[in-house]
VOPAGU-2260 file (C-alpha; in pm, 1 decimal, decimal comma):
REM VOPAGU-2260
SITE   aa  ch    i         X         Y         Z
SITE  UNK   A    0   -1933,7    2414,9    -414,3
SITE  UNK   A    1   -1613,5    2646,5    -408,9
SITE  UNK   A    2   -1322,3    2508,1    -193,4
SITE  UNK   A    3   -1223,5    2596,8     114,0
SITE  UNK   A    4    -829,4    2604,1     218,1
SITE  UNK   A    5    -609,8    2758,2     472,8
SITE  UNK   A    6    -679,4    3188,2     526,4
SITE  UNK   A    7   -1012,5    3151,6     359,3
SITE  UNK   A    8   -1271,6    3305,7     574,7
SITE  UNK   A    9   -1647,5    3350,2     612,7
SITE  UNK   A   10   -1960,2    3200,0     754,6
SITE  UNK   A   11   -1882,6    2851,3     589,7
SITE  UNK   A   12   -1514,3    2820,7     774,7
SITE  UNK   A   13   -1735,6    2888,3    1072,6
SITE  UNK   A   14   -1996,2    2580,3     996,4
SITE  UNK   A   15   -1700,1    2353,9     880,0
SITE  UNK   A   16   -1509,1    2444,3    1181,5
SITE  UNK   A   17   -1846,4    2362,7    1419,7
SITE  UNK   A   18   -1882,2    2037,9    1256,2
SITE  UNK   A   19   -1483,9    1939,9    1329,2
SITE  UNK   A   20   -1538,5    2076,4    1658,4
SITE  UNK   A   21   -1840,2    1844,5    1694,0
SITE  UNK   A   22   -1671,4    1521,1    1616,1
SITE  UNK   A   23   -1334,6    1627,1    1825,9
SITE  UNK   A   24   -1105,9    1670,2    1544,2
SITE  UNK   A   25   -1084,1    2043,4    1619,0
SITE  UNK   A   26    -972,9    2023,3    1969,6
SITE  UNK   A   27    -748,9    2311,3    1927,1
SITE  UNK   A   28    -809,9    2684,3    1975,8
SITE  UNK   A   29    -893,7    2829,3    1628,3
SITE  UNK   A   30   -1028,0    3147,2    1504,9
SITE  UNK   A   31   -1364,4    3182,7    1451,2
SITE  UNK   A   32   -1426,9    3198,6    1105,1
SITE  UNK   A   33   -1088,6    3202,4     947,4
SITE  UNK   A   34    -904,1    2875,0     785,7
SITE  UNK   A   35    -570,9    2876,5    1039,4
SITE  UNK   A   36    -367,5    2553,1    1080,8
SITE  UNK   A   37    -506,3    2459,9    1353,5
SITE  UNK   A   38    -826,0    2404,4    1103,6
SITE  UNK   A   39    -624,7    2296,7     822,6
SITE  UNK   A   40    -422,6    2028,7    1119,0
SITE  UNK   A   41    -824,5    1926,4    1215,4
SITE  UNK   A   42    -929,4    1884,1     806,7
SITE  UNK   A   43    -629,3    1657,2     755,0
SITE  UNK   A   44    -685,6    1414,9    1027,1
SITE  UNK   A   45   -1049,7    1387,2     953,7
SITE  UNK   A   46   -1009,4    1312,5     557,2
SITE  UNK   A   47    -683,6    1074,3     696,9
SITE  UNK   A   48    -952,2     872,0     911,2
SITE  UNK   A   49   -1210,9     836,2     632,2
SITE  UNK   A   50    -991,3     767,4     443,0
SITE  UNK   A   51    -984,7    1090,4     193,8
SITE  UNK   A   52    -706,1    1289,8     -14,3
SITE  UNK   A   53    -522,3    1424,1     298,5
SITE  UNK   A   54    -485,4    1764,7     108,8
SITE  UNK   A   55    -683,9    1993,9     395,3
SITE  UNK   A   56    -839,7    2122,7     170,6
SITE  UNK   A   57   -1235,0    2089,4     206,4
SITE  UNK   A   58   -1408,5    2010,4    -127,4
SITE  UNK   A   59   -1722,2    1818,9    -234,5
SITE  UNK   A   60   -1625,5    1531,0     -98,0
SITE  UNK   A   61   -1459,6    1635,3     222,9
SITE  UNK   A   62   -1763,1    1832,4     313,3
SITE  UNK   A   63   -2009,4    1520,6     190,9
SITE  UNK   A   64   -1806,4    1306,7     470,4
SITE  UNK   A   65   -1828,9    1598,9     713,1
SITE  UNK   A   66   -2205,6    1630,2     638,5
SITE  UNK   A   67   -2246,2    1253,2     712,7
SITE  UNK   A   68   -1996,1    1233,2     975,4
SITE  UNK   A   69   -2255,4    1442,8    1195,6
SITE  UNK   A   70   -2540,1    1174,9    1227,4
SITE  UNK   A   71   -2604,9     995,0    1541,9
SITE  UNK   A   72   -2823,6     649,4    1491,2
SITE  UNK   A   73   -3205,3     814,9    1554,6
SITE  UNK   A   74   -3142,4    1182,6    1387,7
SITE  UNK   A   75   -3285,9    1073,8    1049,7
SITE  UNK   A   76   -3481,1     825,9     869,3
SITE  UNK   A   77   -3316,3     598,7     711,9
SITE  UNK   A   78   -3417,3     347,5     452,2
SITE  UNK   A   79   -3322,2     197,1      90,7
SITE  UNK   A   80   -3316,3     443,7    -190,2
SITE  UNK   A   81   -3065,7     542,6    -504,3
SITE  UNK   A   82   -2845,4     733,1    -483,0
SITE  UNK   A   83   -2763,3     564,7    -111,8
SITE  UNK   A   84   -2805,4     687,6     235,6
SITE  UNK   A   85   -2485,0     743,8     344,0
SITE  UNK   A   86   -2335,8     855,0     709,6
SITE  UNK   A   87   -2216,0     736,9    1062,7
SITE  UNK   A   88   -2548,2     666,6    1200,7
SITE  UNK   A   89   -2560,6     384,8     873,3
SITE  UNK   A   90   -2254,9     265,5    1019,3
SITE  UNK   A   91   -2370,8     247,9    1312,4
SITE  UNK   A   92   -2651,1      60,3    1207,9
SITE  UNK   A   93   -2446,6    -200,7    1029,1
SITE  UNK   A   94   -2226,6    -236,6    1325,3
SITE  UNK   A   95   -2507,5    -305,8    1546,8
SITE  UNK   A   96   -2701,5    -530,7    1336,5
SITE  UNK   A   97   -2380,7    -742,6    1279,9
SITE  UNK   A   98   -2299,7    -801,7    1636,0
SITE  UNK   A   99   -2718,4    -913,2    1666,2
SITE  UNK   A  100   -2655,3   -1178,4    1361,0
SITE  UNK   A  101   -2842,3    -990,6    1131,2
SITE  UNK   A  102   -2588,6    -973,3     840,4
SITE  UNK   A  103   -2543,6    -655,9     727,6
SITE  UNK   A  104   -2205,9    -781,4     517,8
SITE  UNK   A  105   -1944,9    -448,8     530,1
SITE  UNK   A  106   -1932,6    -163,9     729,2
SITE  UNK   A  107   -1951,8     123,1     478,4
SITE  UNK   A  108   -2152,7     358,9     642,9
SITE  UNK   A  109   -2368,9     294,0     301,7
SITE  UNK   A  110   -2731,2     206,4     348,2
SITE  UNK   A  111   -2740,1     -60,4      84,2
SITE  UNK   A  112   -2930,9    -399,6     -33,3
SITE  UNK   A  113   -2744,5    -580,8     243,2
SITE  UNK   A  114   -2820,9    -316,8     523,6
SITE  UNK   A  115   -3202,7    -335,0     386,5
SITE  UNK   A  116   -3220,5    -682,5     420,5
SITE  UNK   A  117   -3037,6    -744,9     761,6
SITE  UNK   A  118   -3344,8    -437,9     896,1
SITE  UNK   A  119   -3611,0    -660,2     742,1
SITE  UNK   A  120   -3484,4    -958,9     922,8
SITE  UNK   A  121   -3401,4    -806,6    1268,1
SITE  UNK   A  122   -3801,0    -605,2    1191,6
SITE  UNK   A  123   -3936,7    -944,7    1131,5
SITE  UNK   A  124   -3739,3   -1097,1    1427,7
SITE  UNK   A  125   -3870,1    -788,9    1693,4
SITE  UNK   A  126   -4233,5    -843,0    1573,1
SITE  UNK   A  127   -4206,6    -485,2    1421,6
SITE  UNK   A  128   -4331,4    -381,7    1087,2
SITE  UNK   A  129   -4135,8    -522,9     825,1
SITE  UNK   A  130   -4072,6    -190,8     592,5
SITE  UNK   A  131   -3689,4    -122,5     596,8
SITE  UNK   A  132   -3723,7     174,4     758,2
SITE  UNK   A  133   -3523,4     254,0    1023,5
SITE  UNK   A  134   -3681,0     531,9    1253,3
SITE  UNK   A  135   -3739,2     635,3    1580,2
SITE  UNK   A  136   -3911,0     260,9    1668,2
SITE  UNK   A  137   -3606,5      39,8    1528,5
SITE  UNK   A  138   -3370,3     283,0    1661,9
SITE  UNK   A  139   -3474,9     248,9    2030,4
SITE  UNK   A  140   -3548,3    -120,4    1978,7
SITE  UNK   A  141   -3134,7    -151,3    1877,6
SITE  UNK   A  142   -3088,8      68,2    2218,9
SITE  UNK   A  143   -3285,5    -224,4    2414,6
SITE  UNK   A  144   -3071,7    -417,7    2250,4
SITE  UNK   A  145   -2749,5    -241,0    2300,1
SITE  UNK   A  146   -2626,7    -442,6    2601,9
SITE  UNK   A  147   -2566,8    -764,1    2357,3
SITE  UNK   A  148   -2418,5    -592,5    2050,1
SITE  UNK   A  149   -2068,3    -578,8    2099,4
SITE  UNK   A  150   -1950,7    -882,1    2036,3
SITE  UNK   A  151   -1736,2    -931,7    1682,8
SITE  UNK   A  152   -1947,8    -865,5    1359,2
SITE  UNK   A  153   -1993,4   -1167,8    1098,3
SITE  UNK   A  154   -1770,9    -970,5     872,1
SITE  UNK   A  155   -1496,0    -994,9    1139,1
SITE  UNK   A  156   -1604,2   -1335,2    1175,4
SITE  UNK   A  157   -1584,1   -1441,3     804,8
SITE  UNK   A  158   -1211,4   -1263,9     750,7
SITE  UNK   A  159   -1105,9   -1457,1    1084,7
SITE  UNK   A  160   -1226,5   -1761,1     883,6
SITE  UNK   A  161   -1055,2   -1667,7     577,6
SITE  UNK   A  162    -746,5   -1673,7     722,0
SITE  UNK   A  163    -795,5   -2048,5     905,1
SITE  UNK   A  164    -854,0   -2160,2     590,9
SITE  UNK   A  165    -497,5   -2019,6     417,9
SITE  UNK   A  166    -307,2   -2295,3     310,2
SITE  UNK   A  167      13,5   -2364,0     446,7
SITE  UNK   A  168     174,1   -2236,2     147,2
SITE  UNK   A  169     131,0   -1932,3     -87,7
SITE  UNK   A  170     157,6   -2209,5    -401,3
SITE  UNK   A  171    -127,1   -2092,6    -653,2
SITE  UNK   A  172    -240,9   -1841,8    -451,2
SITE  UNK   A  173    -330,0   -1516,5    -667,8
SITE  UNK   A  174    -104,7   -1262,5    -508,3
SITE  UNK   A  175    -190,7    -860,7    -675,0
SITE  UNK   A  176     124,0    -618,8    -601,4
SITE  UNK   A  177      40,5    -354,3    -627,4
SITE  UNK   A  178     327,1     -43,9    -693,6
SITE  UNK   A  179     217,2     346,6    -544,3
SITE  UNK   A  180     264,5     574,6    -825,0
SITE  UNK   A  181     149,0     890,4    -652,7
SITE  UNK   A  182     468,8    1130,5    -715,1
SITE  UNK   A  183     798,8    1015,5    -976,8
SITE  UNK   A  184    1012,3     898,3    -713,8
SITE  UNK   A  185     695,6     670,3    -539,5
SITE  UNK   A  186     646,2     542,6    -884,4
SITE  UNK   A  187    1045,3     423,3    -983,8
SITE  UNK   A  188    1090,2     304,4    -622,4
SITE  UNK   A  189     736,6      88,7    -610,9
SITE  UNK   A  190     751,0     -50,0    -964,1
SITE  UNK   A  191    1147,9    -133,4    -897,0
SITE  UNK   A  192    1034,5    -286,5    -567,8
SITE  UNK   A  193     693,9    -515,3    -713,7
SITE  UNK   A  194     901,9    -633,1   -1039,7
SITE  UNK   A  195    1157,9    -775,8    -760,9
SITE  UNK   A  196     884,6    -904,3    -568,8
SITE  UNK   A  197     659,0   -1083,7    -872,9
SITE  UNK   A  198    1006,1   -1290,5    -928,6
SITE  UNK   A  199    1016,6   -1394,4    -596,5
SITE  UNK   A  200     612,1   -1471,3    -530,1
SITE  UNK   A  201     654,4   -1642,2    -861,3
SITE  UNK   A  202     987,4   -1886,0    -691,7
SITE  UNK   A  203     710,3   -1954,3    -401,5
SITE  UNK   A  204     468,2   -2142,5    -665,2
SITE  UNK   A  205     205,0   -1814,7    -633,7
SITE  UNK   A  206      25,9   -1620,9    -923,6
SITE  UNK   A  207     160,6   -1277,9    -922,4
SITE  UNK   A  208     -50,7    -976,7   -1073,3
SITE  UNK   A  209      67,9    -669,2   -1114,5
SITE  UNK   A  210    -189,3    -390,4   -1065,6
SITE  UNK   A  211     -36,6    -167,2   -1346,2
SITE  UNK   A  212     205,6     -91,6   -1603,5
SITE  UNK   A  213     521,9      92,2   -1589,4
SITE  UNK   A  214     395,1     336,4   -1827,5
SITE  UNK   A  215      61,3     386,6   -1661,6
SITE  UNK   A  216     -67,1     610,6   -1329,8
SITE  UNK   A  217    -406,0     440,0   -1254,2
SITE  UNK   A  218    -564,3     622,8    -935,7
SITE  UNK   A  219    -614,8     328,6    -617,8
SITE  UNK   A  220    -977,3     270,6    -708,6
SITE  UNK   A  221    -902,5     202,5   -1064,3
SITE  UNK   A  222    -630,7     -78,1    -930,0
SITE  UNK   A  223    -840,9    -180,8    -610,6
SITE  UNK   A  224   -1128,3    -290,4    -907,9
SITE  UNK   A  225    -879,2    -444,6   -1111,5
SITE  UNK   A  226    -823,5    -661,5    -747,1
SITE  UNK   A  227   -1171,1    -741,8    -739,6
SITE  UNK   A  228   -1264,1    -807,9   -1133,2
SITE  UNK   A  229    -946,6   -1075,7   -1094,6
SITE  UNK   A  230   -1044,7   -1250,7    -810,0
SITE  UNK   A  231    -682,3   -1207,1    -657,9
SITE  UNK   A  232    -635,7   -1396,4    -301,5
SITE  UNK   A  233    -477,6   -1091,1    -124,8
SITE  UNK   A  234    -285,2    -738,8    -247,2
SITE  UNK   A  235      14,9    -652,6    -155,0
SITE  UNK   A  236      65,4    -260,3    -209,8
SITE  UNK   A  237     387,1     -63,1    -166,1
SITE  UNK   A  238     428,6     338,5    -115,7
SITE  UNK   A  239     698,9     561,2      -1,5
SITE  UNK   A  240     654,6     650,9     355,1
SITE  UNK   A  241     452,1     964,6     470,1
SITE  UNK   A  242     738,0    1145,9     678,6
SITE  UNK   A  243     994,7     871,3     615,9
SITE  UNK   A  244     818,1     669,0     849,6
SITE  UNK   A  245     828,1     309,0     738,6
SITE  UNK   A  246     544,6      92,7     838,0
SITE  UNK   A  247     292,9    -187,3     725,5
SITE  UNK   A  248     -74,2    -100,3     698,4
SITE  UNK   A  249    -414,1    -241,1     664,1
SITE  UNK   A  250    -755,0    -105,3     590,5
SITE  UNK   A  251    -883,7      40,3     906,8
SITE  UNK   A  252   -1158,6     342,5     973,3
SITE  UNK   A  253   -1334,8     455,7    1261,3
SITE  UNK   A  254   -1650,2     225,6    1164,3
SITE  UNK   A  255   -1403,9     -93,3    1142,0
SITE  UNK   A  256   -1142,2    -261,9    1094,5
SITE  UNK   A  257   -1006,9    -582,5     884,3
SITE  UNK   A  258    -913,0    -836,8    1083,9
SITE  UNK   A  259    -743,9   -1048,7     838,3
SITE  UNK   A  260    -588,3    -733,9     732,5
SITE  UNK   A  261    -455,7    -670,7    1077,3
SITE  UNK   A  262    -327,5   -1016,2    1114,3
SITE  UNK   A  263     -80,9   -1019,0     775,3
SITE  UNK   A  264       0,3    -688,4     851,4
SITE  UNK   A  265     112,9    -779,8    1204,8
SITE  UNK   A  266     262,4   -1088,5    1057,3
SITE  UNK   A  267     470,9    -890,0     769,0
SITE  UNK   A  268     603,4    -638,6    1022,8
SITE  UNK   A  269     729,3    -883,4    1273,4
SITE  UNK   A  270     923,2   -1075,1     968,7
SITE  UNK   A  271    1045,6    -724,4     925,2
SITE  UNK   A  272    1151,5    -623,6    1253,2
């Protein structure tokens, strides 16, 4: 598909501005059909909360996430199949069947082998049939069920976990810092910053990683598999503020949020004041 971007008009602006509308991201007035800011304003802040380029401009992928973004739990079938079923009503699923105790593992919004196995179970556990389908049957089963899901998830239970278990002490832990390379000044600052922070992870008796070279630009999925393939304990990324805000972040969408995250972030900050 072609991309849309700010002063572009035509019918698509129109169905990409009724889908923003739709979710309330465009809650300001904009004109019908034509790319203004107050479209462009409404594109950023839904790529920022999927956690997308925030460019505003609406590509492939943007409109993907918009396209999936406008399912409600019940509006589709949805069941195991390659490539995956993806979308908020998915999410919505996982979240759901979490809070029952049918482990769905991550909220992705991705209707994978996990999500087909916790639907078996919860089919098998309703005395419905046991396909991994989830129609118009499981869906209003869930909505009988509603009044009981909203208690934490098992993932938010097994991260809670994770961090009881810590040790006291970050000696041989596998720490991955992790330096932001996204303009020249992000990458001189972060590498300058994660050389100086290896020496002193290393003084604590932990196993610093770091998740590139000087020489090299590696995009955030290429690094966040490098986390994964190493089996590090935690990453510890640093960027140049957006707005020369500072801050401390953790992974965080409108389907959920980490909780361990949350905690080291909140723990970090207050060390920072």
């Amino acid at each position: 598909m072609r991309l849309f971007r700010l002063d572009d008009r035509g019918e698509p602006v129109v169905d990409i501005q009724s889908r923003l509308r739709a979710l309330d991201y465009l809650t300001k007035t904009a004109s019908e059909g034509v790319f203004d800011e107050a479209t462009f304003d409404a594109v950023t802040a839904f790529q920022t909360a999927k956690g997308l380029p925030s460019d505003g401009i609406v590509g492939p992928e943007t409109w993907s996430a918009l396209v999936a973004a406008s399912y409600r739990l019940g509006d589709r079938l949805l069941y195991y199949k390659v490539p995956l079923i993806r979308g908020d009503d998915v999410a919505e699923l996982q979240r759901r069947l979490n809070s029952l105790g049918f482990d769905a593992k991550k909220i992705d919004g991705f209707f994978g082998p996990d999500t087909l196995t916790a639907v078996l179970e919860f089919q098998q556990n309703r005395g419905l049939a046991e396909d991994g389908i989830v129609g118009p049957v499981v869906a209003s089963e869930l909505d009988l069920m509603r009044w009981v899901s909203t208690k934490p998830g098992r993932e938010s239970v097994r991260e809670r976990q994770w961090l009881w278990d810590l040790p006291g002490s970050l000696a041989g832990q596998r720490v991955l810092l992790d330096a932001g390379c996204r303009t020249d000044e992000e990458d001189v600052a972060a590498w300058a910053t994660v050389t100086a922070a290896a020496r002193v992870f290393q003084n604590m008796g932990a196993h610093p990683t770091l998740s590139r070279t000087a020489d090299t630009r590696p995009d955030e999925q290429v690094r966040a598999r490098r986390s994964n393939r190493l089996g590090i304990d935690f990453v510890l990324s640093f960027s140049l503020p957006i707005n020369d805000v500072p801050g401390v972040f953790y992974f965080a969408s409108q389907h959920s949020a980490s909780a361990a995250g949350k905690a080291l972030a909140t723990a970090i900050g207050g060390r920072l004041g």
